[in-house]
C-alpha positions in Angstrom: -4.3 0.8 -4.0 -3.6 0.7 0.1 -0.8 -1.6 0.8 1.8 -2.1 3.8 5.1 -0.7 2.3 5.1 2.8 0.9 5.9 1.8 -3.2 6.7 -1.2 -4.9 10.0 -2.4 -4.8 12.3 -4.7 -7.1 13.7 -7.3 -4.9 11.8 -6.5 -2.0 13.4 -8.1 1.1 17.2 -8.5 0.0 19.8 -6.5 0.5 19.2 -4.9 -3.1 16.0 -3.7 -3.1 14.8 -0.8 -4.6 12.1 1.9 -4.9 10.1 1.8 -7.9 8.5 5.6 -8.2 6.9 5.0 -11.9 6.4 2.0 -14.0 4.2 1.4 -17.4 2.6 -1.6 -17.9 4.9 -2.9 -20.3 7.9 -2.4 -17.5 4.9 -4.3 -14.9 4.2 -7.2 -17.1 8.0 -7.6 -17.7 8.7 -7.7 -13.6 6.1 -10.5 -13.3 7.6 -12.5 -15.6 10.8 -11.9 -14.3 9.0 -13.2 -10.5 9.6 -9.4 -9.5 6.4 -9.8 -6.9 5.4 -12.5 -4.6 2.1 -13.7 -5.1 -0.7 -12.8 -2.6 1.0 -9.6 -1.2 2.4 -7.3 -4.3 1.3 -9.6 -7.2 -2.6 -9.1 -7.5 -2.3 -5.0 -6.9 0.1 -4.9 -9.8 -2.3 -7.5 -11.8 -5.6 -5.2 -10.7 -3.3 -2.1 -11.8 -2.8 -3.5 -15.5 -6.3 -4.9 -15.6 -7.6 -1.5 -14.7 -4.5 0.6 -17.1 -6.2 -1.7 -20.1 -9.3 -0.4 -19.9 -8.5 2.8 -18.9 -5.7 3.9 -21.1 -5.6 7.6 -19.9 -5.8 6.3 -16.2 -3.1 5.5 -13.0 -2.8 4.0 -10.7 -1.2 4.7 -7.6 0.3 2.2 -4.6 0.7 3.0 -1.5 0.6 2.7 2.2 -1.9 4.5 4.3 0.8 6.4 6.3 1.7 7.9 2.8 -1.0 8.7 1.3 -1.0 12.5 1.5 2.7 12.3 0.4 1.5 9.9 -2.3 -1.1 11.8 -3.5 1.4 15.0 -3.6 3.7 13.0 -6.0 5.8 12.6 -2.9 5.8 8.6 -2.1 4.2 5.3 -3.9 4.9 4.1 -7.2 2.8 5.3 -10.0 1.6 2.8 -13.0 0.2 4.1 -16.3 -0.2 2.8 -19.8 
């Protein structure tokens, strides 16, 4: 999933924020209900991500932004979601 920033982050925009490289979908569902992502930018690509994660338990997802795609790809940048 193409987005601007190059992972997701936990408390994106204060002084505090941090790099997530690898979340489940247990730790996902547990940052939205915490309000870990602001709706219409981060929220729906983690929601797509579990929605896709349930159906495909083997499968994951990767986030991303298009300048880091190769690094992504390469394990190198983006945050990773699986079951």
């Amino acid at each position: 999933i193409l987005t601007g920033v190059e992972c997701v982050y936990r408390n994106y925009g204060s002084e505090n924020q941090t790099p997530v490289t690898a979340m489940t979908v247990a730790e996902a569902k547990a940052e939205i209900n915490q309000g870990q992502f602001e709706a219409g930018t981060m929220l729906p690509k983690i929601e797509a991500a579990i929605t896709y994660l349930e159906k495909v338990k083997k499968g994951r997802v990767l986030i991303t932004s298009m300048k880091k795609v190769r690094d992504a790809v390469k394990g190198r940048a983006g945050t990773v979601i699986t079951q």
